[in-house]
PDBQT receptor file of N, H, CA, C and O in Angstrom, charges set to zero:
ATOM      1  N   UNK A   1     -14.866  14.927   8.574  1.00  0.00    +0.000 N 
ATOM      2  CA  UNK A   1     -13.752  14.818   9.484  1.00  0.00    +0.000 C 
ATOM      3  C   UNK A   1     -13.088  16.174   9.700  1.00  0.00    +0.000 C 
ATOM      4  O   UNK A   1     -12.475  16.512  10.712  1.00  0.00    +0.000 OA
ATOM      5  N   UNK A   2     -13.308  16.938   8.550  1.00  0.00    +0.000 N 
ATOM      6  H   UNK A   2     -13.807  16.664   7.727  1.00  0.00    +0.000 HD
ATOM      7  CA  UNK A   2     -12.075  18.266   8.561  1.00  0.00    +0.000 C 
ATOM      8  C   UNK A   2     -13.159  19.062   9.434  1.00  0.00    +0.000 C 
ATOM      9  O   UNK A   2     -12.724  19.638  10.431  1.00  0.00    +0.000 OA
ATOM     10  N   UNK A   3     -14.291  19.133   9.201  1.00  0.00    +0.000 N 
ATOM     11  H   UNK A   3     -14.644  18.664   8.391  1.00  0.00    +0.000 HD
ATOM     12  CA  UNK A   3     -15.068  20.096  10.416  1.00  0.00    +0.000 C 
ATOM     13  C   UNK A   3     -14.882  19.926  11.801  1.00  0.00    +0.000 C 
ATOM     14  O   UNK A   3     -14.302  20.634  12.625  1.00  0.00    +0.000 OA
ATOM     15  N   UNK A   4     -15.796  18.299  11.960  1.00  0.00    +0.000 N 
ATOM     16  H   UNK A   4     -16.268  17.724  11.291  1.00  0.00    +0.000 HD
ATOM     17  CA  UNK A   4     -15.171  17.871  13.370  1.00  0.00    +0.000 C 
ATOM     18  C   UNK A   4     -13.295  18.112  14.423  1.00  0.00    +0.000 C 
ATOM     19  O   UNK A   4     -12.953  18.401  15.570  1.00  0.00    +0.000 OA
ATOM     20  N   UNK A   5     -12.586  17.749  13.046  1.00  0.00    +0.000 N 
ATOM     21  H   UNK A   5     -12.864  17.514  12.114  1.00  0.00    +0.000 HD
ATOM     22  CA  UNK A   5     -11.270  18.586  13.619  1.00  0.00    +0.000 C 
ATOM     23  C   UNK A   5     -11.111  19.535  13.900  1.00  0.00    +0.000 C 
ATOM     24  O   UNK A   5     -10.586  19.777  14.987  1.00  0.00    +0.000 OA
ATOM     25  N   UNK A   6     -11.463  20.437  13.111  1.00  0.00    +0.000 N 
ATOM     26  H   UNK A   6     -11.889  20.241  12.228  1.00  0.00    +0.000 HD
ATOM     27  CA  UNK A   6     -11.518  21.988  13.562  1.00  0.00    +0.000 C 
ATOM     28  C   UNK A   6     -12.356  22.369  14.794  1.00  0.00    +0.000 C 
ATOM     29  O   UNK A   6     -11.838  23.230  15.505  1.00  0.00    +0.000 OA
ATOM     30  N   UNK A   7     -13.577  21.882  15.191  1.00  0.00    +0.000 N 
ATOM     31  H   UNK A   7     -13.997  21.182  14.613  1.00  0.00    +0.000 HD
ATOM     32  CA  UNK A   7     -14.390  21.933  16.283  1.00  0.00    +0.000 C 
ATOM     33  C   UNK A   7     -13.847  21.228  17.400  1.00  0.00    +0.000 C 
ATOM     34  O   UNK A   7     -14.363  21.810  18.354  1.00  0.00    +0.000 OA
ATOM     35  N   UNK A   8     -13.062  20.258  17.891  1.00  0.00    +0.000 N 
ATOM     36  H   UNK A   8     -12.643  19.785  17.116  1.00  0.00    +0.000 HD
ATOM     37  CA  UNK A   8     -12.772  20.051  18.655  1.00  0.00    +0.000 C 
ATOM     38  C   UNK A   8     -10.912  19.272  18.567  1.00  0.00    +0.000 C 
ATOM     39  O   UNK A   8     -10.320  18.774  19.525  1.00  0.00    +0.000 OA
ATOM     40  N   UNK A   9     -10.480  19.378  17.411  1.00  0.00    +0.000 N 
ATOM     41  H   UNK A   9     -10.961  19.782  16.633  1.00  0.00    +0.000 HD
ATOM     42  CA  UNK A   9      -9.167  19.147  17.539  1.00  0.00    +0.000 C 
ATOM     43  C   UNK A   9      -8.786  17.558  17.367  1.00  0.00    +0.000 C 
ATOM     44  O   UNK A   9      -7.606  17.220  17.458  1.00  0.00    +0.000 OA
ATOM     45  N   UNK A  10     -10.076  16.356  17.052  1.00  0.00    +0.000 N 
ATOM     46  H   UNK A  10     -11.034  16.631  16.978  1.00  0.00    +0.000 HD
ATOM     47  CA  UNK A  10     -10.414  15.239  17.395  1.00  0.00    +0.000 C 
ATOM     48  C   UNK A  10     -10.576  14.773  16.322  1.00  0.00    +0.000 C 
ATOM     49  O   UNK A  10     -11.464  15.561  15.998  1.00  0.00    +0.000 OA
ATOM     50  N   UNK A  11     -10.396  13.694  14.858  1.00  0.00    +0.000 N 
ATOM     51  H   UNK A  11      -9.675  13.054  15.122  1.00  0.00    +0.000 HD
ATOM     52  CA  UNK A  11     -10.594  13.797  13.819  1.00  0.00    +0.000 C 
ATOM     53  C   UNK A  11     -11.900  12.582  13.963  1.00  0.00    +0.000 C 
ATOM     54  O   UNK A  11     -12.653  12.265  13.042  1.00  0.00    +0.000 OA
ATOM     55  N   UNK A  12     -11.924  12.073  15.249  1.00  0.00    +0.000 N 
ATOM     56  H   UNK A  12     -11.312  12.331  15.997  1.00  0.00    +0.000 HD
ATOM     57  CA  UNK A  12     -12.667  11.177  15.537  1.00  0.00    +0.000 C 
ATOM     58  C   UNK A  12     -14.383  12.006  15.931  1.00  0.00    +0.000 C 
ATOM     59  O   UNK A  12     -15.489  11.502  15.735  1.00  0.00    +0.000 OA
ATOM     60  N   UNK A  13     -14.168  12.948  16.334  1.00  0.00    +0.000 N 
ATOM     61  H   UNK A  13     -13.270  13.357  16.493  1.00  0.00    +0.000 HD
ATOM     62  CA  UNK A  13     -15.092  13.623  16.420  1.00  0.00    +0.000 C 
ATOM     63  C   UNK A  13     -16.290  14.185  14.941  1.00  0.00    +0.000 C 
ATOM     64  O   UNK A  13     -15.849  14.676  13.901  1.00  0.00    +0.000 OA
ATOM     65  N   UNK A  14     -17.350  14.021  15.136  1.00  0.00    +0.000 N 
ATOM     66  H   UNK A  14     -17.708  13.622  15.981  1.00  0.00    +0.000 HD
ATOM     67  CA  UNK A  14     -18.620  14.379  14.246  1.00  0.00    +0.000 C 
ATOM     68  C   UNK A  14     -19.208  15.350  14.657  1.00  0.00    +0.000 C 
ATOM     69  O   UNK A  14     -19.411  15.418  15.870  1.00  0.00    +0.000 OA
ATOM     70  N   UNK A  15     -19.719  16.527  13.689  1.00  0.00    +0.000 N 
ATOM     71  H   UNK A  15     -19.554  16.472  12.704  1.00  0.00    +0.000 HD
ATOM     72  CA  UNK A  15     -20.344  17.681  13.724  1.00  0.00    +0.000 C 
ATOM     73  C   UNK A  15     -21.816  17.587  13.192  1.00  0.00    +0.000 C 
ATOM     74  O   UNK A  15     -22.399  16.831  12.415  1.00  0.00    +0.000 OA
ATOM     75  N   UNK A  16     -22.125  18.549  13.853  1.00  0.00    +0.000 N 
ATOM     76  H   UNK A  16     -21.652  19.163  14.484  1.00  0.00    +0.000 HD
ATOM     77  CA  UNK A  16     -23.832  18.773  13.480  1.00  0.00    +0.000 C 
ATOM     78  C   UNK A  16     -24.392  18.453  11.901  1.00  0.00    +0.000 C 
ATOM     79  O   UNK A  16     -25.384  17.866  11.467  1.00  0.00    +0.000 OA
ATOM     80  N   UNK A  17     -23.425  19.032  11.376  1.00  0.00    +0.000 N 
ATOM     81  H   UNK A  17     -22.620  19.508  11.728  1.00  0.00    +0.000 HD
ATOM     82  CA  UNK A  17     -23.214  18.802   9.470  1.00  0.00    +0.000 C 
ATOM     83  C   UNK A  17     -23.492  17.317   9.276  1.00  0.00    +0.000 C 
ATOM     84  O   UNK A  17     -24.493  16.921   8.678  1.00  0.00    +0.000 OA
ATOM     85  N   UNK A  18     -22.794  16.702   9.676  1.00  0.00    +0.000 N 
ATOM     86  H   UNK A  18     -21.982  17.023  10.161  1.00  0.00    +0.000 HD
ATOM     87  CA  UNK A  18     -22.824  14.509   9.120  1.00  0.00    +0.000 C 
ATOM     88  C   UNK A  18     -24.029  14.144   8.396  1.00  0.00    +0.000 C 
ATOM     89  O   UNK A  18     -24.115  13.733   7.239  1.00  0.00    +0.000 OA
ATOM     90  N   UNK A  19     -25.158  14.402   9.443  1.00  0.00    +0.000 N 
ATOM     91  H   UNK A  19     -25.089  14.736  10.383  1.00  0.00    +0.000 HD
ATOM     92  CA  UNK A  19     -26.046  13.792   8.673  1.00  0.00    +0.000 C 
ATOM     93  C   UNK A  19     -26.471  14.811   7.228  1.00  0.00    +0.000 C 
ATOM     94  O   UNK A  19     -26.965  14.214   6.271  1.00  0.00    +0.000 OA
ATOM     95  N   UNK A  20     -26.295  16.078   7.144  1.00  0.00    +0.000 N 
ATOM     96  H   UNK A  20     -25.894  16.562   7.921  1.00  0.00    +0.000 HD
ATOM     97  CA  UNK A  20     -26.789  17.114   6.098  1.00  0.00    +0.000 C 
ATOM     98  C   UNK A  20     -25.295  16.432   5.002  1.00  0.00    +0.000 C 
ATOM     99  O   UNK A  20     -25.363  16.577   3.781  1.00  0.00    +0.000 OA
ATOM    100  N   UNK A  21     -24.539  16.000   5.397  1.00  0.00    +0.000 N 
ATOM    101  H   UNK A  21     -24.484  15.882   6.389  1.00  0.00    +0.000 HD
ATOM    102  CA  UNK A  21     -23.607  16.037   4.262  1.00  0.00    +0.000 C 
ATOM    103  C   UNK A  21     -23.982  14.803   4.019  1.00  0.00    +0.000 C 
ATOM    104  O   UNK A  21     -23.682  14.661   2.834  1.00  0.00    +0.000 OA
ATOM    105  N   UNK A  22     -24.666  13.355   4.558  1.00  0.00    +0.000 N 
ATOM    106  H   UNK A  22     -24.909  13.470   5.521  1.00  0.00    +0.000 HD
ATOM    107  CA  UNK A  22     -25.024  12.326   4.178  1.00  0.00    +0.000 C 
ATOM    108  C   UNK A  22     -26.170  12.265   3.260  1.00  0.00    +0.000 C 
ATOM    109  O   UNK A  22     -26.178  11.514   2.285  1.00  0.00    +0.000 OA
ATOM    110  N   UNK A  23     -26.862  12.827   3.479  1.00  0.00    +0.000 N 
ATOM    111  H   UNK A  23     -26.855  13.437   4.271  1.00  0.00    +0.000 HD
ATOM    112  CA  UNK A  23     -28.324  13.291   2.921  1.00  0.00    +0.000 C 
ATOM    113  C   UNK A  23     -27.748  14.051   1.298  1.00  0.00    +0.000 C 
ATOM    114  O   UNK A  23     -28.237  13.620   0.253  1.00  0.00    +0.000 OA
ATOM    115  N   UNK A  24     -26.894  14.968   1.271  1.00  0.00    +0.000 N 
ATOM    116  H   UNK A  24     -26.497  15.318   2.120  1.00  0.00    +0.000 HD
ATOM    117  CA  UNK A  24     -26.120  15.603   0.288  1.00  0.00    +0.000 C 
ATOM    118  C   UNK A  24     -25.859  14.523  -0.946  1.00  0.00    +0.000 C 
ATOM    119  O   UNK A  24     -26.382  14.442  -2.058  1.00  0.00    +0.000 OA
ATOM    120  N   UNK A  25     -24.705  13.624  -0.211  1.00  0.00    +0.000 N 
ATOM    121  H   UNK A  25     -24.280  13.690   0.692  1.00  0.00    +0.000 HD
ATOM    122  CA  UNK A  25     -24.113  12.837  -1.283  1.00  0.00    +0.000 C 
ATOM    123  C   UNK A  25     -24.774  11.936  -1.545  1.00  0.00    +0.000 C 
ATOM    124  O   UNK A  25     -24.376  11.563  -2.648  1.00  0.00    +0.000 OA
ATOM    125  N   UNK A  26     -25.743  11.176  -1.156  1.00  0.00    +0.000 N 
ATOM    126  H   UNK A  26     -26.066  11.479  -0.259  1.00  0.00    +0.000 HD
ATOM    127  CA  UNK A  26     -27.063  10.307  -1.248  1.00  0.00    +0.000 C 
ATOM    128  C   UNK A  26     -27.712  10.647  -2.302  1.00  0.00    +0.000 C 
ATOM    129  O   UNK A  26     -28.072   9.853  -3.171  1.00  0.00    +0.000 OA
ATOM    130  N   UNK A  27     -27.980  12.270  -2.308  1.00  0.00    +0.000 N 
ATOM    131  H   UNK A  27     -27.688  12.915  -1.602  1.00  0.00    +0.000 HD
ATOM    132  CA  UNK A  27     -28.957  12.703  -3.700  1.00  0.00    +0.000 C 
ATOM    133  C   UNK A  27     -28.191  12.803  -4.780  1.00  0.00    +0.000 C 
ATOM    134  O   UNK A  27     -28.746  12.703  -5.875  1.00  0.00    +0.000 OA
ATOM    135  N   UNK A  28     -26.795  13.014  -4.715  1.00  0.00    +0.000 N 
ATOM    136  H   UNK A  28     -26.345  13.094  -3.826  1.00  0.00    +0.000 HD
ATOM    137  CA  UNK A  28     -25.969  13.512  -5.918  1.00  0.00    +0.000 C 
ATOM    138  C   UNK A  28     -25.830  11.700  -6.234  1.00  0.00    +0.000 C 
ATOM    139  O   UNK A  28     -26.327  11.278  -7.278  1.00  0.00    +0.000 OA
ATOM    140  N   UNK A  29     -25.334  10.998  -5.545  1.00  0.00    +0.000 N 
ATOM    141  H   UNK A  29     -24.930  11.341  -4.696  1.00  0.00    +0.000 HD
ATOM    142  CA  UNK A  29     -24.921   9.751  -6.351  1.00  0.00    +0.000 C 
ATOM    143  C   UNK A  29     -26.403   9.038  -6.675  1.00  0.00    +0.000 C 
ATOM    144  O   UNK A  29     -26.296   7.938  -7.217  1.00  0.00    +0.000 OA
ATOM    145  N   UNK A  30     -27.378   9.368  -6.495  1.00  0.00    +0.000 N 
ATOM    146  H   UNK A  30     -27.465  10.261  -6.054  1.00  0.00    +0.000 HD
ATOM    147  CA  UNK A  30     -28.945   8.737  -6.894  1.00  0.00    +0.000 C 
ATOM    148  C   UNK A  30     -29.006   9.919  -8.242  1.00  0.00    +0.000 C 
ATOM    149  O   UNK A  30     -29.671   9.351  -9.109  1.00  0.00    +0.000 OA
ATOM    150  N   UNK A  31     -28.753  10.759  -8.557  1.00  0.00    +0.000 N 
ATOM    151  H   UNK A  31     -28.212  11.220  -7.853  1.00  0.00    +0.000 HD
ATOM    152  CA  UNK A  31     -28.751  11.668  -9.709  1.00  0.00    +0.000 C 
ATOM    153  C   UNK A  31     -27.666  11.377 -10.712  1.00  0.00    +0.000 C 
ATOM    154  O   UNK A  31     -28.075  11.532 -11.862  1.00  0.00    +0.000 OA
ATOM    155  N   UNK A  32     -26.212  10.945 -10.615  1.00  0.00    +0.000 N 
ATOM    156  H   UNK A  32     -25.879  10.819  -9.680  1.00  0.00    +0.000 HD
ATOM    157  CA  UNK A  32     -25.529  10.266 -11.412  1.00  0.00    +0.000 C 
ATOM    158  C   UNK A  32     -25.564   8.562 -11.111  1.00  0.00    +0.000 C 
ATOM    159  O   UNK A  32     -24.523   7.920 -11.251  1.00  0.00    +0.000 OA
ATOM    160  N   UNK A  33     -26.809   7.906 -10.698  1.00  0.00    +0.000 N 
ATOM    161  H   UNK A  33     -27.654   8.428 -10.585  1.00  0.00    +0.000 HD
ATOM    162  CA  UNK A  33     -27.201   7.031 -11.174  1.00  0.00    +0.000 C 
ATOM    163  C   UNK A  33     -28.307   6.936 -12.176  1.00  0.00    +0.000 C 
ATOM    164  O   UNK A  33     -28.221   6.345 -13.252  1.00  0.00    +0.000 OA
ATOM    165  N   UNK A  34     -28.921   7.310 -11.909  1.00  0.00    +0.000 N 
ATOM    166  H   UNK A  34     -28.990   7.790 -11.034  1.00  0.00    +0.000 HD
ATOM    167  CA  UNK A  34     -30.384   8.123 -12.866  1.00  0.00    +0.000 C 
ATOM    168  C   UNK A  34     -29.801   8.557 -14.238  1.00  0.00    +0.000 C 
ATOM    169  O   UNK A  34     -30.409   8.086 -15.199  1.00  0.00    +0.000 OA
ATOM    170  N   UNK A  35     -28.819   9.303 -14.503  1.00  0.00    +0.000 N 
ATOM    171  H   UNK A  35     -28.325   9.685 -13.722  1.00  0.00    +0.000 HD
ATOM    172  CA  UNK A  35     -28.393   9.639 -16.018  1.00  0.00    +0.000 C 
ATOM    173  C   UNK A  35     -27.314   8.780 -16.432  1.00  0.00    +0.000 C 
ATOM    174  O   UNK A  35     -26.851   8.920 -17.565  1.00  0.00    +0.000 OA
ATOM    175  N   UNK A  36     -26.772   7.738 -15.494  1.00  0.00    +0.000 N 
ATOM    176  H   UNK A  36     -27.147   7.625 -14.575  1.00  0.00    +0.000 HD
ATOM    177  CA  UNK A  36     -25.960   6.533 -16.312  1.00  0.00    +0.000 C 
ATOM    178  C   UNK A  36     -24.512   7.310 -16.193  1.00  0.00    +0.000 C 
ATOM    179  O   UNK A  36     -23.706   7.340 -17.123  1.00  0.00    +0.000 OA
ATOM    180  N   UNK A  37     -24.301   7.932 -14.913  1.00  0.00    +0.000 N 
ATOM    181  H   UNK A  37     -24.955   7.907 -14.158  1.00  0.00    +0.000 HD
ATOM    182  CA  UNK A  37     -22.364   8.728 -15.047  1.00  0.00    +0.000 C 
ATOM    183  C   UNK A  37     -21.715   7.422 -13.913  1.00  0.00    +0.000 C 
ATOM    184  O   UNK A  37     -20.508   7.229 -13.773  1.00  0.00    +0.000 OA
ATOM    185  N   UNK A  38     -23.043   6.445 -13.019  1.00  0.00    +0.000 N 
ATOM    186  H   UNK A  38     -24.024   6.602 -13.133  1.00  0.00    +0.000 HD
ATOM    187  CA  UNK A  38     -22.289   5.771 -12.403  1.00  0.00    +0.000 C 
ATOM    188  C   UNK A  38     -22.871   4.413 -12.682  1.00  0.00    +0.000 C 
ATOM    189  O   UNK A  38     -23.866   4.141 -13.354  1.00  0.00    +0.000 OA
ATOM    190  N   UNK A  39     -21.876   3.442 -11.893  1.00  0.00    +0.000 N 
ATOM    191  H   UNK A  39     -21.068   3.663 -11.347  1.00  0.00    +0.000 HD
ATOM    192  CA  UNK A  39     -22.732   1.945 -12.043  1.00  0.00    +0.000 C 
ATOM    193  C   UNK A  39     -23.911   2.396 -11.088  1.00  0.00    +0.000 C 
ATOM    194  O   UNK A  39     -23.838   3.278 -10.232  1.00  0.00    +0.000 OA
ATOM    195  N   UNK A  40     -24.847   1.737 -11.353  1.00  0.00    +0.000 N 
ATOM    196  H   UNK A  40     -24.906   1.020 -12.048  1.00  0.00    +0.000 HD
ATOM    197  CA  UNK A  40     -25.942   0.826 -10.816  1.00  0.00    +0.000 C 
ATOM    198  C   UNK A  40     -25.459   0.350  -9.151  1.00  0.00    +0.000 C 
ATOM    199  O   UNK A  40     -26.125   0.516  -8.129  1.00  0.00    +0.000 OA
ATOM    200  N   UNK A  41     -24.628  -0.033  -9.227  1.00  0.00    +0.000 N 
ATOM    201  H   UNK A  41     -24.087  -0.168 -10.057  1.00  0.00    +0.000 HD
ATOM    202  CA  UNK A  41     -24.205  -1.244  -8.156  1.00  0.00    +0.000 C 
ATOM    203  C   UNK A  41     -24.093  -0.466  -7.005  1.00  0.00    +0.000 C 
ATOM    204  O   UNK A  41     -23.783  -0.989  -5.934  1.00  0.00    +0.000 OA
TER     205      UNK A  41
């Protein structure tokens, strides 16, 4: 949201980044599922 704001002033607005930052937190929470820092669920 804070990129897209800055790029067009719109908090509703999405930047090129979204999907690279989706892809991002996808691997980190599949990696603290894997060593047991999160639930399962």
């Amino acid at each position: 949201m804070h990129d897209g704001f800055l790029a067009s002033g719109d908090f509703r607005h999405k930047t090129f980044l979204c999907p690279a930052y989706q892809r991002l937190f996808a691997h980190i929470e599949k990696r603290l599922k894997e060593n047991n820092m999160i639930d399962q669920n």
